[in-house]
ROVEXVO-687453 format. One record per residue: residue number from 1; x, y, z of N, C-alpha, C, CB in turn; residue in three letters. Coordinates in pm, whole numbers, m for minus. Each point is the difference from the previous one (the first is absolute). Glycine has a CB too. Layout:
N
 pos   n.c1   n.c2   n.c3  ca.c1  ca.c2  ca.c3   c.c1   c.c2   c.c3  cb.c1  cb.c2  cb.c3 code
 NUM      X      Y      Z      X      Y      Z      X      Y      Z      X      Y      Z  ALA
...
% end
This chain:
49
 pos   n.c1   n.c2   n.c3  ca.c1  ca.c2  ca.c3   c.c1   c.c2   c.c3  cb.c1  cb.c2  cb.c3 code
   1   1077   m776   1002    m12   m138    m43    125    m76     43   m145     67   m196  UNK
   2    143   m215    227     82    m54    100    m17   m119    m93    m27    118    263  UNK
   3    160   m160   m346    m40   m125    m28    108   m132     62   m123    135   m221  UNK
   4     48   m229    273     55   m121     50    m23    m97     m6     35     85     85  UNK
   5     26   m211    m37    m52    m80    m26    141   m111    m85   m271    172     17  UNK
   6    253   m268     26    145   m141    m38     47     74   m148   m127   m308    105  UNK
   7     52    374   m196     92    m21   m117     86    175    m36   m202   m243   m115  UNK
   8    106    353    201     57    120     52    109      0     95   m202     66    m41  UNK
   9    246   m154     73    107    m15    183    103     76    m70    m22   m280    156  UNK
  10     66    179   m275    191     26    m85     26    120    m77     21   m244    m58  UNK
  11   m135    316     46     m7     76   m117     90    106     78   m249    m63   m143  UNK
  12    303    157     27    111    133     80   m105    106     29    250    m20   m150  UNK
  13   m232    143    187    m75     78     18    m50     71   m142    107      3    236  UNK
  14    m16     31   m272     14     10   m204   m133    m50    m14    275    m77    m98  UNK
  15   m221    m28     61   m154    m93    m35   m101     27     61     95   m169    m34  UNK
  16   m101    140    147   m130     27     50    m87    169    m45    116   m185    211  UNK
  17    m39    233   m195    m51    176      8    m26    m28   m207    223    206    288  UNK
  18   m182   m263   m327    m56     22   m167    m97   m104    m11    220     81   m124  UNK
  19   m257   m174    195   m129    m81     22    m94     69     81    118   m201    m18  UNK
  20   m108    276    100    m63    101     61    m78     81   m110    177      1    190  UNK
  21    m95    113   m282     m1    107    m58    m72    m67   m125    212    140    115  UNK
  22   m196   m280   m125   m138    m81   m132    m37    m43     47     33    m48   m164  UNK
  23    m62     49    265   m160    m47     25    m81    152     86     78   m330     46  UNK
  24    m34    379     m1    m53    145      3    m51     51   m110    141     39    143  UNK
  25     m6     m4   m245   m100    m24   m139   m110    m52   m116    138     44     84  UNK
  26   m166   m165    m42    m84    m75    m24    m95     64     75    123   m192    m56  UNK
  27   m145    203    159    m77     27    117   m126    112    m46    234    m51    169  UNK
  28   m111    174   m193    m43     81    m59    m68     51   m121    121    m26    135  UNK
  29    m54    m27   m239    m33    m18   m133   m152   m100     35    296     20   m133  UNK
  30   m333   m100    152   m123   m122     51   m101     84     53    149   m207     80  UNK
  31   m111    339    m17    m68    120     72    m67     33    m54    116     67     92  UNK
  32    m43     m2   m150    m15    138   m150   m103    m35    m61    230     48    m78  UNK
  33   m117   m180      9   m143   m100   m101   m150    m20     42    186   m150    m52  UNK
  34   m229     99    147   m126    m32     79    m45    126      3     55   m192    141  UNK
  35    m38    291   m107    m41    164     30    m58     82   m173    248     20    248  UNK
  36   m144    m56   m324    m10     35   m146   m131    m76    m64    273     28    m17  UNK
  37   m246   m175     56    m96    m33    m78   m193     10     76    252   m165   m118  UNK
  38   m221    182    254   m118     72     28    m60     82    m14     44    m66     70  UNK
  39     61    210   m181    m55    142     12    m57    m45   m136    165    198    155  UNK
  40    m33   m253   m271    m45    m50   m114   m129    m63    m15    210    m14    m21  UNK
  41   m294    m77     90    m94    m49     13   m128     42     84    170   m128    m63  UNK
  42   m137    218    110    m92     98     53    m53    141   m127    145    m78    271  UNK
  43    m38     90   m323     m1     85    m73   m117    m35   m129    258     52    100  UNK
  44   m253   m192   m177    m21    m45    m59   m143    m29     41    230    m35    m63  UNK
  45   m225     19    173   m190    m43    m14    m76     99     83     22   m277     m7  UNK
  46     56    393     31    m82    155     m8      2     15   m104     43    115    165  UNK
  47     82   m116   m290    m48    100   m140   m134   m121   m104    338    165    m32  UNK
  48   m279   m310    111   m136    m31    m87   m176    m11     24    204   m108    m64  UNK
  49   m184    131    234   m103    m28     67   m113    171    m48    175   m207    232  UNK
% end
């Protein structure tokens, strides 16, 4: 992931790499979630179906 753009130019590398590492996280976690709540809801209308 490459972020740029006028308000990314000034930032130190510091910064950047921990705006990186949250939003990777986000990324991920947003993953998980969507995946979970598909098994959860799959699950749910096999045990009621």
């Amino acid at each position: 992931m490459k972020l740029r753009g006028s308000k990314t130019e000034n930032l130190s590398k510091t910064k950047k790499s921990i705006l990186r590492m949250i939003t990777l996280t986000i990324a991920v976690t947003a993953t998980y979630e969507l995946f979970y709540n598909f098994v959860v809801w799959n699950a749910l209308v096999v045990y009621s179906g």
